[in-house]
TIGUVO-779169 format. One record per residue (C-alpha): x, y, z; residue in one letter. Coordinates in steps of 0.02 Angstrom, whole numbers, plus 50000, padded with zeros to 5 digits. Example, Ala and Ser with C-alpha at 12.3 -4.5 7.8 and 13.67 -1.06 7.14 Angstrom:
<sites>
506154977550390A;506844994750357S;
</sites>
This chain:
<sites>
494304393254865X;494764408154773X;496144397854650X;494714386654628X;493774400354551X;495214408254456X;495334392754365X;493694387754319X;493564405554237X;495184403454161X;494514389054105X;492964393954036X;493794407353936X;494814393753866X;493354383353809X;492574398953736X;494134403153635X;494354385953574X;492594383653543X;492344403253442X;493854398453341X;493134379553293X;491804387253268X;492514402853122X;493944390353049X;492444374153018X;490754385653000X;491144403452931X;491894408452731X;493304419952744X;493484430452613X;495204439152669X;496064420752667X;496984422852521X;497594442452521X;499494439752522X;500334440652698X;502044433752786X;502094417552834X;501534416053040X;502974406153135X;501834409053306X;500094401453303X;499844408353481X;500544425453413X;500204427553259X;501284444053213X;500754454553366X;502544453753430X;503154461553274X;501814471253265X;501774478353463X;503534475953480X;504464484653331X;505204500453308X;503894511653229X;504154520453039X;505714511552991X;505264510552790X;504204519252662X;502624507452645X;501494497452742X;502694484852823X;503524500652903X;502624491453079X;503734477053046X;505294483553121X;506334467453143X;507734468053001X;507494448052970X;505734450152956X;505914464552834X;507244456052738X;506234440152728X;504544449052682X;505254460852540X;506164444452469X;504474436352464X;503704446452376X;504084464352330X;502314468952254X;501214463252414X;500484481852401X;499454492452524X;498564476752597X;499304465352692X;498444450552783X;499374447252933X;499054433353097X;498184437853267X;498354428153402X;497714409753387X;497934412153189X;496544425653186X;496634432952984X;496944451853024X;497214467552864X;498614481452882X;497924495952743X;498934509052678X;497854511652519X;497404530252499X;495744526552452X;495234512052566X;495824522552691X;494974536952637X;493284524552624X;493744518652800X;493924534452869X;492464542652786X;491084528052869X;491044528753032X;489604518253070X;490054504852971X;491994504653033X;492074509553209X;493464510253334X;492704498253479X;492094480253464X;490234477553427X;489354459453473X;488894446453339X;487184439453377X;487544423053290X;489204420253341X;489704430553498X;491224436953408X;492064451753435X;493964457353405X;494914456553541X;496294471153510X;494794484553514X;494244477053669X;495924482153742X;495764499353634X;494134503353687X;494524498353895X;496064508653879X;495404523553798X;494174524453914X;495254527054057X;496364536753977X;495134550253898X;493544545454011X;492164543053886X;492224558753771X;492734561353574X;494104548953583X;493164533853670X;491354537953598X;490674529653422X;489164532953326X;487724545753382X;488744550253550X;490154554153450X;489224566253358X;488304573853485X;490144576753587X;490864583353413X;489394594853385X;489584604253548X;491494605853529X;491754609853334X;491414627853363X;492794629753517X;494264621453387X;493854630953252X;493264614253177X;491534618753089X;492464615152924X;492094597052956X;490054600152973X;489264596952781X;488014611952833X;489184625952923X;488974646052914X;490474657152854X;490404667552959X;490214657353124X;491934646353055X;492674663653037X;492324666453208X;492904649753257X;494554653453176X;494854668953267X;494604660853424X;496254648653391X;497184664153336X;496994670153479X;497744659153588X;499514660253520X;500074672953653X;499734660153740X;500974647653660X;502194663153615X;502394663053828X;502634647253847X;503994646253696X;504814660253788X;504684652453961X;505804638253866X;506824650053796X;507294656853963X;507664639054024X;508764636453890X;509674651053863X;510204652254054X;511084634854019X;511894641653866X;512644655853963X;513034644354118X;514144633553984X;516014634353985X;515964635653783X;514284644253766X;513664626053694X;512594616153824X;511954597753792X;510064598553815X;508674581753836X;507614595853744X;506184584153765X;505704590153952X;505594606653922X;504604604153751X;503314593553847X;503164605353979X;503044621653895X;501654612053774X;500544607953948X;500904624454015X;500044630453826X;498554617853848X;498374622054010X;498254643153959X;497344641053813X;496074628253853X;495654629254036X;496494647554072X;497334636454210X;499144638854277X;500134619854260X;501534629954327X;502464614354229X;503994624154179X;504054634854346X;504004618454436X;505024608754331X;506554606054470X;505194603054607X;505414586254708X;503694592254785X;502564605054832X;502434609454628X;500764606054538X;500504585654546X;499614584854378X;501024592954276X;502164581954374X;501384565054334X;501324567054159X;503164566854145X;503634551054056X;501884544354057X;501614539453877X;503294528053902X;502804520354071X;501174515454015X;501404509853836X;503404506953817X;504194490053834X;502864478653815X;503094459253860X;502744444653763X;501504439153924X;500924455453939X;500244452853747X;499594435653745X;498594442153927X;497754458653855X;497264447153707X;496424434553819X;495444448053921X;494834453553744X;493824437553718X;492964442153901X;491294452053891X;491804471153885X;491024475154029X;492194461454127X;493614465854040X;493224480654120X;493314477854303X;495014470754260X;495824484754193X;494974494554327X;495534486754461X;496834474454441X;498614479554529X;499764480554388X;501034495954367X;500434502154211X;498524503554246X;498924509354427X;500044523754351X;498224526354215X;497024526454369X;498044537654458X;498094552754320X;496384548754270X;495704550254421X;496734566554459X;496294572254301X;494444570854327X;494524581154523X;495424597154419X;494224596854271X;492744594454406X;493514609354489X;493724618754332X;492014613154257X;491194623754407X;492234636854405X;491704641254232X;489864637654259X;489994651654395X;491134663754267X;489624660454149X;488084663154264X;488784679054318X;489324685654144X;491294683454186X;491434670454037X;493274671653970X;493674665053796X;494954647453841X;494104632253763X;493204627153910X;492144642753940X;491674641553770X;491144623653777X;490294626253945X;489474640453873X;489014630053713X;488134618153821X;487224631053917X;486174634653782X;484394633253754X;483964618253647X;483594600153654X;484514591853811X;484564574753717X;486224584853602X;487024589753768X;488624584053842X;488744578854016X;489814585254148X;490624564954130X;490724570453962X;491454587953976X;492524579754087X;493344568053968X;493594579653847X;494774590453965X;495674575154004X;495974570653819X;496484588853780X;497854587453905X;498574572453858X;498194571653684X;498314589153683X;500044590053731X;500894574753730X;500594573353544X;501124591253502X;502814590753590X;503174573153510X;502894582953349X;504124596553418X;505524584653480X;505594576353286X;505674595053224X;507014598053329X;507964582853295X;507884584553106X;508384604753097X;509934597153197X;510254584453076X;510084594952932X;511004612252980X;510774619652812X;508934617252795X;509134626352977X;509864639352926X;508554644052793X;507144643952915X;508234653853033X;508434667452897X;506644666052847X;506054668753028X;507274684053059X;506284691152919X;504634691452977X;505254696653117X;506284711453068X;504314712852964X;503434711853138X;504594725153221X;504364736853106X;502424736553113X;502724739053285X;502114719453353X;503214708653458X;502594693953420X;502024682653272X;500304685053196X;499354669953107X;499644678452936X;501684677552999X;501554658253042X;500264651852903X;500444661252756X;502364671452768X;503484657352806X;503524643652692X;504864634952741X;504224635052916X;502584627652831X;503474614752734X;504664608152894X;503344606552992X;502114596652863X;503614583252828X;503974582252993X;502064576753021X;502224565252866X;503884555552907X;503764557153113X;502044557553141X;501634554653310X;499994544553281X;500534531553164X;498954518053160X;497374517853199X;496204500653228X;494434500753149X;493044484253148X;491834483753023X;490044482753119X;489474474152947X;490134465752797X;490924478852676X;491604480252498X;493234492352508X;493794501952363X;495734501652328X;496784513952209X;497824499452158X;497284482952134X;498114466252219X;498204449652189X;497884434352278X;498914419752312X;497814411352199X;497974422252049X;496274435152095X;496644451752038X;495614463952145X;495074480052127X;493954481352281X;494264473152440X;492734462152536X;493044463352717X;492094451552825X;490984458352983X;492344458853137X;494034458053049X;495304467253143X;495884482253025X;497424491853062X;497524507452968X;499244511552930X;499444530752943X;501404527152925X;501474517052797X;500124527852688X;501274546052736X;502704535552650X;501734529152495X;502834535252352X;501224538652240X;500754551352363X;502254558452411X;503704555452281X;505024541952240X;506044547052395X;504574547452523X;505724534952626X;506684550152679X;506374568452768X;506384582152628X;505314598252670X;505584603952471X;504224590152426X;502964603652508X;503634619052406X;503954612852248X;502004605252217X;502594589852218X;501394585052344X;499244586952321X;498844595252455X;496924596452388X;496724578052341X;495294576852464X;495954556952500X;496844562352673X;496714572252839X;496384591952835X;498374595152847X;499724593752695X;498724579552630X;499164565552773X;498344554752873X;499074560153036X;497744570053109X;496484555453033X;495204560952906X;493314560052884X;491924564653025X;493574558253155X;494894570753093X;495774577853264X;494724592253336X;496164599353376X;497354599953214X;497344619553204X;497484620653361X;498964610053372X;499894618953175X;499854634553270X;500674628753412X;502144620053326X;502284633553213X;502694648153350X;503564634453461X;504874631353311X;505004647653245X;505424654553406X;506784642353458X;507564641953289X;507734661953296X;508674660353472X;509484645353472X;510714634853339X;510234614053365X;511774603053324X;511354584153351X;512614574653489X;513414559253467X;512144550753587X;510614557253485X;511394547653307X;510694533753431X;509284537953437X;507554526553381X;505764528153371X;504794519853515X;502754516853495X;502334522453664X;500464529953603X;501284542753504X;502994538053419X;504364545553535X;506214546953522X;507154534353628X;508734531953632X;509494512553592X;510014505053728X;509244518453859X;507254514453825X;506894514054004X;507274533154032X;505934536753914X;505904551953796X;507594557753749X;508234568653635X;509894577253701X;510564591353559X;511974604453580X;511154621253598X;511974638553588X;511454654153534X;511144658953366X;511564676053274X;510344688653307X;509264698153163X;510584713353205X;512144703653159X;
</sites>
């Protein structure tokens, strides 16, 4: 009986398919048709194996997706002047755009309403795209449904209550000075915070180094970078002890949500089979809400391993949520990010711009993950190109022994914010082309709730001849913002913007103030418009002491196994190495210790 039902609703998802695409191909104009695009050699497919499937970041522009070397070859030797649109096939031969033009993507970015993350239904046609089905079922069990999940009015209301805790009132149109002053101050003042857990690395590290028979140990400096960036988030945001890098060589008894986060962006989002695509893309045509109870219940690996941390996830921030509530009502409040946004919400005024404790909730879930899974992927490309550029190394080590020879005598032992932001620009520099050429969010997926006329700073032409200078995007195409292929455009970024140079950013090469990009060295990586990352200062500061720190303790050399080494889209683009994808992050470099400032 219950095959009988599995097929007649495979079946009737079958007739709906074939029926909604009848229906587009015979009944509905399509104004994208004839924006140039590689030829599709998979009707079922389209180019969602390419696109899932390839090695992220591999050239300058926006083909940089399509990682296969034939498909490269054969695309470039097509045409070399497709520009920063490209059409490109769904599945079932659904017309899809990849944008890397600065200012569609600025327009994109910048409208919200009218280009939102999650799929919205078509009265007349039922239609709705079926990757941001998948994104939006996903994201909500990965971040519960806070700033990352929510659209529209609910996105505003959750960014409203949080803007003040990131320092992130710069993004209001109406702010006060001296309330974003504050704001700032309060993200200074967790970098003690990230100066102990650099050091609890450090300590890691450096008893290696002394345990070696040469005084040069071969470190996977990825673990210890992820762990010392949760123990941080943890500190910082929740004033909560991960214990991740105490507990690091724990079988058991250490704290279970540090421990299941090891290797989780890779387990859930690695290695990704051709099944496993052409089956998310059929749930996509299902009503969200059954989509839903799929990825909510159904017993496979990946969205067991999701439930699991979400739900674990949600019983500490529950825990936490209370804990501050009772900090608050008996004036105990402490200044980590969650006080302040429990606090926020405990003020008088209109309960309709309230978050819930679901709410709240989610947004301690996203900070850890986002919070530091993104951060240390930022780290681990940091660390691999100081290794594979020794001189460039050395000049941030000297810089850094410096300010700190500056700090010592002022009498400070660690790095202030005026140090990190404004006295090292080298450090500055590394860590902004790092950003650009490794970022670890390299797309993001948009749907236009309506039909919509895109501006483009250079014009393309159509297969028949059409020169365009705006862009009319149909109601429901699929959009895949490009945020690798725009940090690579060579109009932006220079002629060589295909490789890792740091001098771009202190030579003015680069507008940093061209107001078309994110908040940060003028990329898209942290997103731009009302959507930029909460979290971007947050996360410079970080990266900045993290570096700075290992760099004056340690030399980096790369080893032969890390000239293997590839970029894998597991959610953020992490370092892999070929032939060894199923271990996950890697990164192994030969560490010893470097002069001291007294040398």
């Amino acid at each position: 009986m219950a095959s009988n039902y599995l097929v007649i609703g495979l079946s009737a998802v079958l007739f709906f398919v074939t029926t909604s695409y009848a229906y587009k191909k015979l009944f509905v104009s399509n104004p994208i048709a004839k924006i140039p695009g590689p030829p599709n050699e998979s009707f079922l497919f389209g180019h969602l194996r390419e696109l899932l499937k390839g090695q992220v970041g591999e050239v300058s522009n926006f083909v940089a997706l399509f990682a296969k070397a034939d498909f490269l070859k054969h695309l470039r030797s097509i045409n070399s002047n497709y520009g920063n649109v490209i059409k490109y096939k769904g599945i079932l031969g659904e017309d899809c755009l990849i944008i890397s033009d600065p200012r569609a993507m600025h327009h994109i970015s910048n409208h919200p309403d009218e280009f939102t993350k999650h799929p919205v239904l078509d009265a007349v046609t039922a239609q709705k795209n079926v990757m941001n089905v998948f994104q939006k079922e996903i994201s909500r069990m990965l971040f519960g449904r806070g700033l990352v999940w929510a659209d529209g009015e609910d996105h505003r209301r959750q960014r409203r209550i949080n803007a003040p805790a990131f320092g992130a009132n710069q993004l209001v149109k109406h702010f006060d000075t001296r309330s974003y002053s504050d704001d700032l101050r309060r993200i200074r003042a967790f970098i003690p915070f990230f100066h102990e857990s650099a050091s609890a690395i450090i300590e890691r590290w450096n008893s290696a180094v002394e345990t070696s028979k040469d005084g040069r140990a071969v470190i996977d400096v990825t673990r210890m970078i992820s762990l010392g960036a949760l123990d941080a988030i943890g500190k910082s945001a929740f004033d909560y002890e991960f214990n991740a890098i105490n507990d690091a060589e724990k079988t058991e008894g250490g704290n279970e949500l540090a421990q299941c986060f090891r290797n989780y962006a890779h387990d859930v989002f690695g290695t990704i089979t051709d099944g496993a695509i052409f089956f998310q893309e059929m749930l996509g045509w299902l009503p969200v809400k059954l989509a839903g109870i799929f990825y909510d219940y159904a017993p496979v690996p990946a969205l067991k391993r999701v439930r699991y941390v979400t739900n674990l996830g949600h019983e500490v921030a529950h825990d936490l949520i209370k804990v501050k509530g009772d900090e608050l009502l008996h004036g105990k409040q402490k200044k980590d990010i969650l006080s302040l946004l429990v606090k926020a919400n405990a003020a008088p005024g209109d309960s309709k711009l309230k978050i819930s404790d679901v709410e709240l909730m989610a947004t301690l879930h996203t900070l850890i993950i986002a919070g530091h899974e993104t951060t240390a992927t930022w780290l681990n490309w940091i660390m691999y190109e100081l290794a594979r550029n020794p001189d460039i190394q050395e000049r941030l080590r000297k810089e850094v022994n410096e300010r700190a020879y500056a700090l010592r005598n002022r009498g400070d032992t660690m790095f202030s914010a005026t140090d990190l932001e404004q006295d090292m620009p080298i450090l500055q520099a590394i860590l902004k082309e790092t950003l650009r050429f490794h970022g670890p969010i390299y797309q993001h997926m948009k749907l236009p709730t309506v039909d919509s006329v895109v501006p483009l700073s250079t014009p393309i032409t159509t297969t028949d001849g059409q020169v365009l200078k705006s862009l009319t995007i149909p109601k429901g195409t699929h959009l895949y913002l490009d945020i690798a292929g725009y940090n690579r455009d060579p109009e932006i970024f220079g002629k060589d913007a295909h490789i890792w140079r740091p001098e771009r950013f202190l030579t003015g090469e680069v507008n940093e103030t061209s107001g078309l990009a994110g908040p940060y060295a003028s990329v898209m990586t942290f997103s731009a418009g009302p959507r930029t990352c909460i979290g971007w200062r947050f996360a410079v500061l970080e990266a900045a002491v993290f570096t700075a720190e290992f760099v004056r303790q340690f030399e980096f050399r790369l080893t032969p196994a890390a000239k293997k080494l590839k970029r894998e889209a597991s959610l953020a683009m992490i370092p892999v190495l070929e032939g060894e994808e199923d271990k996950g992050h890697q990164l192994p470099l030969v560490v010893s210790l470097a002069s001291s400032i007294d040398d």
